[in-house]
Z-matrix of the N, CA and C atoms (Angstrom, degrees):
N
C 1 1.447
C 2 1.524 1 108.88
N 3 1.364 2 113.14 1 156.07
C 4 2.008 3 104.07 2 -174.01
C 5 1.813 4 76.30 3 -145.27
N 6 1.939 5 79.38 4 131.10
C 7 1.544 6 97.13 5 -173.44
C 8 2.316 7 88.72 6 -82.91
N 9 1.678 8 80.92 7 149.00
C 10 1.616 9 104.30 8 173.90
C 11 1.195 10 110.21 9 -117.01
N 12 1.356 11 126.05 10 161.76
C 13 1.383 12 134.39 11 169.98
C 14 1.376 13 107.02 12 -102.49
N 15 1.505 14 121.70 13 155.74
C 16 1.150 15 118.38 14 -169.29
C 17 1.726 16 99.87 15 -167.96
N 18 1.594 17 112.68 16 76.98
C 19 1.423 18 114.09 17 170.84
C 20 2.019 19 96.81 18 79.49
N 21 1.200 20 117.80 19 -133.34
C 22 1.478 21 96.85 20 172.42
C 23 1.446 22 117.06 21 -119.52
N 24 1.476 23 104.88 22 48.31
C 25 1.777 24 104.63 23 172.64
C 26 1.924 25 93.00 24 -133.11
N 27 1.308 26 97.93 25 144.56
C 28 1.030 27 120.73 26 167.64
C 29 1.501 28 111.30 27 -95.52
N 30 1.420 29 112.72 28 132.66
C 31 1.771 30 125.66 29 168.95
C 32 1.249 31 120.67 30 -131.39
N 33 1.149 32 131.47 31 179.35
C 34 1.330 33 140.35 32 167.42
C 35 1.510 34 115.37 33 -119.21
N 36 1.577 35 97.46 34 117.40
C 37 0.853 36 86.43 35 167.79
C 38 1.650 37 158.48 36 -33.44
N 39 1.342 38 150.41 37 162.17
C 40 1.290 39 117.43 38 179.11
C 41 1.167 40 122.39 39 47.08
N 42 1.454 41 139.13 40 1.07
C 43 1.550 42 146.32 41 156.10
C 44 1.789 43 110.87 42 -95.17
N 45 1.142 44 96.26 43 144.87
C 46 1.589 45 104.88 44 175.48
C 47 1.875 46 99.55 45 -64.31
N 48 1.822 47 97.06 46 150.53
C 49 0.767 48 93.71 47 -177.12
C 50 1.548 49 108.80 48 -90.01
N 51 1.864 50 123.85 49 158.91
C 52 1.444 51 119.70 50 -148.01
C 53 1.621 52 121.12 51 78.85
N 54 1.365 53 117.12 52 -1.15
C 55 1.633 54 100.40 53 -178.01
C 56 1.646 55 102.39 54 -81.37
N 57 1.408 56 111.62 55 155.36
C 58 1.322 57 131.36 56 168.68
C 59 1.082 58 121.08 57 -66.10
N 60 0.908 59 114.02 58 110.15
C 61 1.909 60 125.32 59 173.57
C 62 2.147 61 114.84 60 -50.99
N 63 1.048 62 88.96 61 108.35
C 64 1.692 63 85.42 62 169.13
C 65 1.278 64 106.74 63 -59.86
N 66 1.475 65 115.31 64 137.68
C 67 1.360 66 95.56 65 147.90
C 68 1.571 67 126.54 66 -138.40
N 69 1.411 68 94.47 67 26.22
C 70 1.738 69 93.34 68 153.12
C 71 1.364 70 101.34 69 87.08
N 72 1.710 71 122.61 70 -132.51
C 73 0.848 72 120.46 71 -153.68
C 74 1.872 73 98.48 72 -122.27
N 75 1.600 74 101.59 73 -7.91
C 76 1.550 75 113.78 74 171.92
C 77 1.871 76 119.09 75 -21.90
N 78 1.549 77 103.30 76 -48.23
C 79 1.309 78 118.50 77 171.99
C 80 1.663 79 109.49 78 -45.23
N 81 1.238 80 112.43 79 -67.49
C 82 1.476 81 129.16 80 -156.37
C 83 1.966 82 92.48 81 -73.25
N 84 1.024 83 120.86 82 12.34
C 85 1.447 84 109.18 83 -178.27
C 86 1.659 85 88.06 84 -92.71
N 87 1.437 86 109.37 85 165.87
C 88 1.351 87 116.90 86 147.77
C 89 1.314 88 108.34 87 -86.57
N 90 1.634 89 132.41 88 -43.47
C 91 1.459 90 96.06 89 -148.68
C 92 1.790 91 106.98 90 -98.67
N 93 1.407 92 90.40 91 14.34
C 94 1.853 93 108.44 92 153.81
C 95 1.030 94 110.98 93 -52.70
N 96 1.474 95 109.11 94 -76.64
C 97 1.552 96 118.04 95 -163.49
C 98 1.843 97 113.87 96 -66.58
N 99 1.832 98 111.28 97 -18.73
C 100 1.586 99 98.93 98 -172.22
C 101 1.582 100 85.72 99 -88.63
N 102 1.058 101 147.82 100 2.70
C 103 1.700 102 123.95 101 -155.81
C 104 2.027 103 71.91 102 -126.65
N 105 1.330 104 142.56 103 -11.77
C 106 1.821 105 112.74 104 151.81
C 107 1.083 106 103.84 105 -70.01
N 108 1.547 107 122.82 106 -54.36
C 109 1.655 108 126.31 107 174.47
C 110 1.592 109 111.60 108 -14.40
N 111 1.073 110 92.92 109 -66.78
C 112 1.814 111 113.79 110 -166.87
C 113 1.485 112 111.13 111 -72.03
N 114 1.271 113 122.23 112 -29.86
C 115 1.500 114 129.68 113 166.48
C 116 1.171 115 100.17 114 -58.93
N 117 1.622 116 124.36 115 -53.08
C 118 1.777 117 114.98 116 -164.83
C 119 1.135 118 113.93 117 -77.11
N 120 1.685 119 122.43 118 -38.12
C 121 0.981 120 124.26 119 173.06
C 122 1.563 121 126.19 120 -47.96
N 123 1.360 122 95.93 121 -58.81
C 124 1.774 123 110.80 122 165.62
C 125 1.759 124 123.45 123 -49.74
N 126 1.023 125 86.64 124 -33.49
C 127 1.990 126 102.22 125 172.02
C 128 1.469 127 111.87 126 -62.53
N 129 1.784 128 112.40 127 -53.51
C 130 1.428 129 99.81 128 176.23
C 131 1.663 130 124.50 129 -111.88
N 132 1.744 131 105.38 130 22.32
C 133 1.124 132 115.82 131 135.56
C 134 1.569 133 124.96 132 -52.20
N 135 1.385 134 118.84 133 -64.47
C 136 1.324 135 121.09 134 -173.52
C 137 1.668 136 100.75 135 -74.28
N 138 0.853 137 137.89 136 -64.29
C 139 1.624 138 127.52 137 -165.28
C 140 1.680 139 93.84 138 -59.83
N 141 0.958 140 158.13 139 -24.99
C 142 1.616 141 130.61 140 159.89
C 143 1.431 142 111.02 141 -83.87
N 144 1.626 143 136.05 142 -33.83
C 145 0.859 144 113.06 143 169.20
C 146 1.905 145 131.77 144 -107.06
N 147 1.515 146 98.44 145 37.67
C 148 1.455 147 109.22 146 -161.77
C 149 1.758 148 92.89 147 -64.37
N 150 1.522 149 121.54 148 -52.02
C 151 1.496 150 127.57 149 -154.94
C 152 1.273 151 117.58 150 -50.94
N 153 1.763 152 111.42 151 -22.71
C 154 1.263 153 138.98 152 -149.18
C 155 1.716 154 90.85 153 -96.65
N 156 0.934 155 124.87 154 -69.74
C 157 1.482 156 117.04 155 153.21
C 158 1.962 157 76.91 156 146.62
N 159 1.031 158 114.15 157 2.10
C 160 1.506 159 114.07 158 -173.72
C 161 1.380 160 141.62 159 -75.20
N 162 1.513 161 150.46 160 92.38
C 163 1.742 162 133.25 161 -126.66
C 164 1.965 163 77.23 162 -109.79
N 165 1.408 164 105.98 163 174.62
C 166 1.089 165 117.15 164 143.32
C 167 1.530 166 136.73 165 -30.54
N 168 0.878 167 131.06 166 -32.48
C 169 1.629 168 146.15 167 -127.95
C 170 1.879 169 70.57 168 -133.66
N 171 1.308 170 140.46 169 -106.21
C 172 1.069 171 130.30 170 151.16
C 173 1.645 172 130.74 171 38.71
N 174 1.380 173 86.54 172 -84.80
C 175 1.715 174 99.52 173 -173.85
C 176 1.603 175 92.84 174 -84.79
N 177 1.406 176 150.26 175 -22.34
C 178 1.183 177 124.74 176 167.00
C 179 1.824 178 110.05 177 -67.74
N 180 1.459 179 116.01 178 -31.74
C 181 1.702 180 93.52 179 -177.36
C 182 1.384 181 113.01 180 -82.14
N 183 1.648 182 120.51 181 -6.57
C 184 1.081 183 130.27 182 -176.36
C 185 2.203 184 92.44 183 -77.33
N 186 1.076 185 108.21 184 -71.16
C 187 1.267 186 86.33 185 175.69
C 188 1.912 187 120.99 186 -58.36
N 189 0.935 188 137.76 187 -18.62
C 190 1.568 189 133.84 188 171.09
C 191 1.954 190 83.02 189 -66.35
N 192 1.048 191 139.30 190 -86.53
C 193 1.065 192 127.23 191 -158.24
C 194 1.539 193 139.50 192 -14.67
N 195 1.855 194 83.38 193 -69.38
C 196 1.462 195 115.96 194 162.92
C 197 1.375 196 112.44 195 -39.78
N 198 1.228 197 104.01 196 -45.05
C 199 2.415 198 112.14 197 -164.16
C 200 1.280 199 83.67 198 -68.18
N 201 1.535 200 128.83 199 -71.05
C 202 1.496 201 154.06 200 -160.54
C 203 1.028 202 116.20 201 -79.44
N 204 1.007 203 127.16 202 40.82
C 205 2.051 204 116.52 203 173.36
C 206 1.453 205 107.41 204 -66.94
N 207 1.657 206 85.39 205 129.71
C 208 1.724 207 112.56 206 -170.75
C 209 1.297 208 120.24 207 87.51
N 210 1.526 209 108.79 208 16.37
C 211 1.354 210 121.96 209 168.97
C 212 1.971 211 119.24 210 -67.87
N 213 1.229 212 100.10 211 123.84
C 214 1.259 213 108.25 212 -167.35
C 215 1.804 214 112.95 213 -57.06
N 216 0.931 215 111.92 214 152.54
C 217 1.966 216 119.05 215 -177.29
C 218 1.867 217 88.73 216 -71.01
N 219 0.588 218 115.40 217 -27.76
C 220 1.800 219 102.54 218 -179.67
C 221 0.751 220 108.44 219 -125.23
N 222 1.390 221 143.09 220 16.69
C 223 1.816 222 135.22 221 127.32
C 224 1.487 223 119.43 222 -73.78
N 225 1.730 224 104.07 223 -10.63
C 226 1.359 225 119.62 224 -167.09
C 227 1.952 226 91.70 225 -79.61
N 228 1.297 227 111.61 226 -41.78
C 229 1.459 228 137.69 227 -152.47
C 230 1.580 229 90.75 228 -78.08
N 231 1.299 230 121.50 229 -64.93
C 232 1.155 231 113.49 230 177.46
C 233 1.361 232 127.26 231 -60.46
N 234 1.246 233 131.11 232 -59.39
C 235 1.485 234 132.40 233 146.14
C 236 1.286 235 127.59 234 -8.73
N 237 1.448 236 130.89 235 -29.30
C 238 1.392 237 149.96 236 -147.27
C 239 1.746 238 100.64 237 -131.22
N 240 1.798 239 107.95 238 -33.79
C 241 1.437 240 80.80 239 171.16
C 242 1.888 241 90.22 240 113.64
N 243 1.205 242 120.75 241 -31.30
C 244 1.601 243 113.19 242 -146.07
C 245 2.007 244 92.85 243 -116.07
N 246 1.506 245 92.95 244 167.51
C 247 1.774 246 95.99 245 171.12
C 248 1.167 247 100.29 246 -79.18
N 249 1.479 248 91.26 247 166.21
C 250 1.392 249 123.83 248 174.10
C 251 1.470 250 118.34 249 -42.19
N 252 1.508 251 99.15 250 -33.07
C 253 1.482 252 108.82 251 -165.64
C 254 1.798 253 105.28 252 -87.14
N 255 1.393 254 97.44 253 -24.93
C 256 1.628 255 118.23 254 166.95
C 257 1.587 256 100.36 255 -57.67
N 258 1.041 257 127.36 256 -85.93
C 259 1.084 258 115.40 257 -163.88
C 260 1.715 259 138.35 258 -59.90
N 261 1.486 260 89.60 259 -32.04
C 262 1.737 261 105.10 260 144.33
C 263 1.642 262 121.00 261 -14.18
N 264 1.179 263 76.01 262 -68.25
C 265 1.684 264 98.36 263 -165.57
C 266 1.559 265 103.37 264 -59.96
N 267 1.342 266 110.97 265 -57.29
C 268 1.601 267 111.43 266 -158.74
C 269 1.682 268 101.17 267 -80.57
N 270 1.425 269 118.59 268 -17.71
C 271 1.326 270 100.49 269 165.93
C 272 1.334 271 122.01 270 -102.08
N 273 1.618 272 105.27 271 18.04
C 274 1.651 273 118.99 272 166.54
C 275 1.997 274 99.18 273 -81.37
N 276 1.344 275 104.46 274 -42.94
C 277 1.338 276 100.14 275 -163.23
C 278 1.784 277 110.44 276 -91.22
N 279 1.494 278 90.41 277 5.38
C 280 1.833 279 94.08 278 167.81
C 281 1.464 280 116.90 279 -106.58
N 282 1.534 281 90.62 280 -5.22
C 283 1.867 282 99.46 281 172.65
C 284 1.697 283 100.59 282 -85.26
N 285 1.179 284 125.26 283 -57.05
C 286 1.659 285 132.82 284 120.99
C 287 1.503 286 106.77 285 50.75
N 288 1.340 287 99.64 286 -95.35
C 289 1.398 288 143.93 287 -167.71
C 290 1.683 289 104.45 288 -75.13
N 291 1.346 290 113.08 289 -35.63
C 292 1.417 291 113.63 290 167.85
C 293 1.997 292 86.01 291 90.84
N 294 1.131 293 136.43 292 64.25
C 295 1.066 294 143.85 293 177.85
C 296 1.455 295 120.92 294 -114.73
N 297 1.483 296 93.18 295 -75.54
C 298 1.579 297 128.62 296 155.40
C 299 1.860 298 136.88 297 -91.31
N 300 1.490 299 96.44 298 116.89
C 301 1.540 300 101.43 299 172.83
C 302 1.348 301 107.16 300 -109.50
N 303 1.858 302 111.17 301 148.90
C 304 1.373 303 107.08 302 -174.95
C 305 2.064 304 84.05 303 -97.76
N 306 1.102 305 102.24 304 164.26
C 307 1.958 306 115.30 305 157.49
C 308 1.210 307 121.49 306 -140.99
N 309 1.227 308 128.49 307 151.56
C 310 1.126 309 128.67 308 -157.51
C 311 1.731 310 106.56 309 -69.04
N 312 1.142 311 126.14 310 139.61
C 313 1.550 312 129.87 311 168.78
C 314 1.757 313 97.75 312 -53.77
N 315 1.154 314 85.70 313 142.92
C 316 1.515 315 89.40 314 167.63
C 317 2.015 316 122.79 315 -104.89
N 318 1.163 317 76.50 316 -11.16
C 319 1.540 318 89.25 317 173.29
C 320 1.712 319 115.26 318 -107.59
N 321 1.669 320 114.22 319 3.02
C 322 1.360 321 122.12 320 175.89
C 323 1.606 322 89.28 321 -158.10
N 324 1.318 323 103.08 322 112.66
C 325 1.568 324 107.65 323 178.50
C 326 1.451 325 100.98 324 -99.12
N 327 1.407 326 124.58 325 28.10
C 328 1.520 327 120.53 326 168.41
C 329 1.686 328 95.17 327 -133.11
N 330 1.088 329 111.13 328 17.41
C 331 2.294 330 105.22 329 147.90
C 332 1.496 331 103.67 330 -147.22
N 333 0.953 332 103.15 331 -176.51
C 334 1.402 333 137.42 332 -154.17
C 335 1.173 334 131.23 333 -131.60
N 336 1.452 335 133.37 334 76.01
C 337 1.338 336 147.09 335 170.57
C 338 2.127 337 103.50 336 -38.54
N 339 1.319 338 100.45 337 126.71
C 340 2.257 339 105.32 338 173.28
C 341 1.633 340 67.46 339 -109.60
N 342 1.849 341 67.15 340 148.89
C 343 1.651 342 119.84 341 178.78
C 344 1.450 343 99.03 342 -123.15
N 345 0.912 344 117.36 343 150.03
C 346 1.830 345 132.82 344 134.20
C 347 1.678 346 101.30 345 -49.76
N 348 1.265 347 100.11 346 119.88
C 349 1.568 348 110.16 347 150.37
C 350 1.688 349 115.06 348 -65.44
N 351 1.281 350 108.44 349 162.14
C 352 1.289 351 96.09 350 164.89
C 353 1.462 352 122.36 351 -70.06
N 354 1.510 353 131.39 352 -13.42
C 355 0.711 354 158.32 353 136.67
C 356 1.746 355 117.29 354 -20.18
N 357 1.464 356 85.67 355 -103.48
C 358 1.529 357 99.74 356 161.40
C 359 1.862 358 118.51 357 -12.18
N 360 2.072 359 108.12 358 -63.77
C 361 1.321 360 97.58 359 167.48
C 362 1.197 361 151.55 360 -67.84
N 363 1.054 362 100.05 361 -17.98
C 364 1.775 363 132.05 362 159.87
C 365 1.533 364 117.23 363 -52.67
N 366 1.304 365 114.50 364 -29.87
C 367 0.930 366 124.80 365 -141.57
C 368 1.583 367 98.51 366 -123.14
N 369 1.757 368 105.47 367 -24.04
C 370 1.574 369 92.07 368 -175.71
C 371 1.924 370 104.56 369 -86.45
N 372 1.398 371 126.29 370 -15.72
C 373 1.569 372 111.99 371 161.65
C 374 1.828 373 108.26 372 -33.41
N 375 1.499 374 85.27 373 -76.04
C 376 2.317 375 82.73 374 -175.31
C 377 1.425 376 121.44 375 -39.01
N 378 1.659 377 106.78 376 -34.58
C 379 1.443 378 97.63 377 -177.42
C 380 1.274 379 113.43 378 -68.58
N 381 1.549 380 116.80 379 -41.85
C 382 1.343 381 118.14 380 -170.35
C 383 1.202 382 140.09 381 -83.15
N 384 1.886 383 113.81 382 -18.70
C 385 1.899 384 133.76 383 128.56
C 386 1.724 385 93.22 384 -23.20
N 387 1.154 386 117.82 385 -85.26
C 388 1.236 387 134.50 386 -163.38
C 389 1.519 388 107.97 387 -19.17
N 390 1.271 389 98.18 388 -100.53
C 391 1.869 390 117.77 389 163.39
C 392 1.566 391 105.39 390 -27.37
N 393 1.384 392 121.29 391 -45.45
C 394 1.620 393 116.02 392 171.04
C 395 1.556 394 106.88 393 -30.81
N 396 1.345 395 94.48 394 -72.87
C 397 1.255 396 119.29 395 -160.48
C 398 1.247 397 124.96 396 -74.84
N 399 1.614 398 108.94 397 -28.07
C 400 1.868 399 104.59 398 150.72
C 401 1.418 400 118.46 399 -60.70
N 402 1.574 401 113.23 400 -48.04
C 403 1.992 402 107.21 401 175.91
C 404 1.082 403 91.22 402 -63.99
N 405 1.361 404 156.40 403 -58.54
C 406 1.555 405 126.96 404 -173.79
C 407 1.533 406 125.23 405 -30.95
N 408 1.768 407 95.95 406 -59.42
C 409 1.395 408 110.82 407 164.88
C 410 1.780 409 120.33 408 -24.51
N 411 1.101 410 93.06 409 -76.73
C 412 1.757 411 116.26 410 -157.83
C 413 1.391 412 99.31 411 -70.90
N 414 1.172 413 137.94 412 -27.82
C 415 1.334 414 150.76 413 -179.25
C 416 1.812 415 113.28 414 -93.16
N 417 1.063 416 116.82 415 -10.68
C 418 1.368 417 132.22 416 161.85
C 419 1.323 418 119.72 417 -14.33
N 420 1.569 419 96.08 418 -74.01
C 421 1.852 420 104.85 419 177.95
C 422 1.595 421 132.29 420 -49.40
N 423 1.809 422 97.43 421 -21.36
C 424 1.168 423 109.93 422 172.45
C 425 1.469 424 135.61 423 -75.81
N 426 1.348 425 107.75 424 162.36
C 427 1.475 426 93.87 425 -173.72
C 428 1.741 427 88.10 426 -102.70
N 429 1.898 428 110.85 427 -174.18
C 430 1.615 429 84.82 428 -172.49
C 431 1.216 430 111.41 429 -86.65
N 432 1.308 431 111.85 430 -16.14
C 433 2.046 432 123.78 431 171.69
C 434 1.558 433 92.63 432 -27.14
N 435 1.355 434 95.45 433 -64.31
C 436 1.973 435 116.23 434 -160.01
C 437 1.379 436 110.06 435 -41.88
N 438 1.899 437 92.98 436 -75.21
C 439 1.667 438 100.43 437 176.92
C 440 1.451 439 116.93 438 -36.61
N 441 1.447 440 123.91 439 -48.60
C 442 1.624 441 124.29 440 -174.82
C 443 0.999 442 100.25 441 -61.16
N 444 1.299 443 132.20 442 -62.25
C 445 1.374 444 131.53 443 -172.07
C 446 1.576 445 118.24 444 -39.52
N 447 1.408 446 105.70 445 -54.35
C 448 1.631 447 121.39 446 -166.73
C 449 2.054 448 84.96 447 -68.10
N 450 0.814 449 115.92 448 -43.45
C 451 1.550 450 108.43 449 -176.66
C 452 1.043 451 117.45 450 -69.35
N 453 1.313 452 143.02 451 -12.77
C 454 1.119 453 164.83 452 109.49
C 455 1.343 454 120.06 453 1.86
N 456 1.385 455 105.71 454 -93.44
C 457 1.138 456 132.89 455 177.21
C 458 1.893 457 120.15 456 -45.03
N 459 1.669 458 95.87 457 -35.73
C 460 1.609 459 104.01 458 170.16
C 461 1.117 460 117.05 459 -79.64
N 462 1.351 461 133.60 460 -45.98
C 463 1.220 462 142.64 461 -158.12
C 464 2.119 463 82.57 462 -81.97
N 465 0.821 464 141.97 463 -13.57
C 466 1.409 465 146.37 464 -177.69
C 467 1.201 466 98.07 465 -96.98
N 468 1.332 467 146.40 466 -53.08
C 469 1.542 468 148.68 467 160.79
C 470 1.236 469 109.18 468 -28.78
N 471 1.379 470 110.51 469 -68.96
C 472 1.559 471 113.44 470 -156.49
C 473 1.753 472 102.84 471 -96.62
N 474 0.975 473 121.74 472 2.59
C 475 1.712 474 125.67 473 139.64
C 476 1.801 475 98.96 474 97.81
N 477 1.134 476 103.61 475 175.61
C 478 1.411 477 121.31 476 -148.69
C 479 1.762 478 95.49 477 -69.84
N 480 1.316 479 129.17 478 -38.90
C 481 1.123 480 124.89 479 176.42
C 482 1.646 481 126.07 480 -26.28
N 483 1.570 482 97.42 481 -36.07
C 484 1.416 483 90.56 482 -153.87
C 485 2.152 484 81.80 483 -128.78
N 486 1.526 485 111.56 484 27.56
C 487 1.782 486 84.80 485 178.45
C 488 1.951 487 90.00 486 -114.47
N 489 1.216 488 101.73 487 178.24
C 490 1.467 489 115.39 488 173.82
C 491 1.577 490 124.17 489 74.09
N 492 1.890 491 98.90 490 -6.98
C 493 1.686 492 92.68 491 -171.36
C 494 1.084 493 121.13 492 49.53
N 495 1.677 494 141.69 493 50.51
C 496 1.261 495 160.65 494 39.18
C 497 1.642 496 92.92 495 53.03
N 498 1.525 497 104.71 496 125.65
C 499 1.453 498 110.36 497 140.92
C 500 1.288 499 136.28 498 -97.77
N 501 1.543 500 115.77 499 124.06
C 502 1.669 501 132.27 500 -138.46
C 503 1.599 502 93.42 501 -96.46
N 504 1.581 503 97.75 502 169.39
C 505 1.715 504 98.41 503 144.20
C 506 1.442 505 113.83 504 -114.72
N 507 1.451 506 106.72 505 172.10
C 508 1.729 507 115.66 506 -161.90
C 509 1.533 508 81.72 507 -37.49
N 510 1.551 509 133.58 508 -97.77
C 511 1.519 510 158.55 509 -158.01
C 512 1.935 511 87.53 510 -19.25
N 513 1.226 512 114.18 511 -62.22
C 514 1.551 513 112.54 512 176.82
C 515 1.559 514 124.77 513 -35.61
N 516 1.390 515 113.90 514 -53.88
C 517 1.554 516 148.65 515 -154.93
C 518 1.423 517 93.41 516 -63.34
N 519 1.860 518 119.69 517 -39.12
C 520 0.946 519 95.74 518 -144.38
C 521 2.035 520 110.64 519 -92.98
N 522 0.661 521 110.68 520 156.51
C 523 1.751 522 117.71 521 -168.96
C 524 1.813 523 91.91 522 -57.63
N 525 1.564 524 103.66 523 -47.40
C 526 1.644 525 92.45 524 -161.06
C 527 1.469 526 104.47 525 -117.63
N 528 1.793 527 117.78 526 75.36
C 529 1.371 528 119.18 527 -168.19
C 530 1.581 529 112.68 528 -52.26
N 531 1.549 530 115.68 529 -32.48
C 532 1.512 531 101.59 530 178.92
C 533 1.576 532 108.52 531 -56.27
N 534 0.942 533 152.22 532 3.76
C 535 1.255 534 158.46 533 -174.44
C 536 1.771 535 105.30 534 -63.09
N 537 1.827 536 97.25 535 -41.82
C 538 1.388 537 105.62 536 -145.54
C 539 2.072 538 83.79 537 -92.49
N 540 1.560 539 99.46 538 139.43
C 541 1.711 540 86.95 539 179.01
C 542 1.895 541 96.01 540 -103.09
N 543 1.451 542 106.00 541 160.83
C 544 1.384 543 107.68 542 -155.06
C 545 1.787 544 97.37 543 -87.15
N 546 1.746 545 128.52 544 163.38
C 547 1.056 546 111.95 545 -171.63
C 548 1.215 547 103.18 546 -77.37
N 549 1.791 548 101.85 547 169.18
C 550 1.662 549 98.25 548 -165.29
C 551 1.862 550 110.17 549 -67.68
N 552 1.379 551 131.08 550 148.35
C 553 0.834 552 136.49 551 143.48
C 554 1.678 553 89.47 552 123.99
N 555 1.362 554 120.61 553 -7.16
C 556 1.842 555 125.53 554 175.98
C 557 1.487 556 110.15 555 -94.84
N 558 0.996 557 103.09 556 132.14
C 559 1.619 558 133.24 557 163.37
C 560 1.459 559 111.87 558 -52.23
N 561 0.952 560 120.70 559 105.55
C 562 2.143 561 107.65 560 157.37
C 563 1.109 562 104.61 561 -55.17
């Protein structure tokens, strides 16, 4: 059978329409179940904070900022996981927003320490009600045993680099350390 699209339902061909999709062993994967996780999560991320003009990706450099004032645009980049050219961008579109200003380092007059606007601080209470209140959301079903646990359990997944709010180095910061190749002549 070869599944068709049809307006916004998917079918199979030669299948009645309404049959249940197998799906095998999709369930029993993990990185099945974290990338629905991350779909729902991301879903009612943006519908509470769509008005705000604010994504995920966003409100995390907005909080690195806030912790870090005078945090460099490519310490911001590494910290976050993204290129250079990544972070560019998102603290182009938080300058944007009138949130974030970069200023010149004073101890490197070729980068640029972001600030909180006054703006920006004003502004990070709403964001952060907000985000309260979406992980409230999305975390709902849980009991709080659960929620701790599941927080637990992630921040244990994705490894010591990134649990406890610990101050890292760049190589630490980053979400996907195999990224970084080791210097020549070192062992992983």
């Amino acid at each position: 059978m070869k599944a068709t699209r049809t307006g916004s339902r998917t079918s199979l061909r030669g299948a009645p329409a309404g049959t249940a999709v197998d799906y095998g062993r999709l369930p029993q994967h993990v990185g099945y179940l974290l990338r629905l996780a991350q779909l729902r999560v991301w879903e009612d991320f943006y519908a509470r904070l769509a008005p705000t003009g604010i994504t995920p990706s966003l409100f995390s450099a907005l909080i690195l900022v806030e912790r870090n004032p005078g945090l460099q645009q490519s310490r911001l980049g590494e910290a976050l996981g993204v290129a250079r050219s990544g972070a560019m961008t998102m603290v182009d579109r938080l300058e944007r927003l009138g949130l974030v200003e970069r200023r010149t380092d004073p101890r490197d007059r070729r980068a640029y320490g972001l600030f909180l606007t006054p703006e920006g601080q004003r502004r990070m209470a709403e964001f952060t009600a907000r985000v309260a209140e979406h992980d409230r959301h999305v975390t709902g079903a849980l009991t709080p045993a659960e929620h701790q646990t599941l927080m637990q359990l992630l921040q244990k997944f994705i490894g010591p680099a990134r649990n406890g709010g610990a101050v890292h180095s760049a190589a630490e910061d980053d979400p996907l350390p195999s990224r970084h190749k080791p210097a020549a002549g070192t062992a992983r």
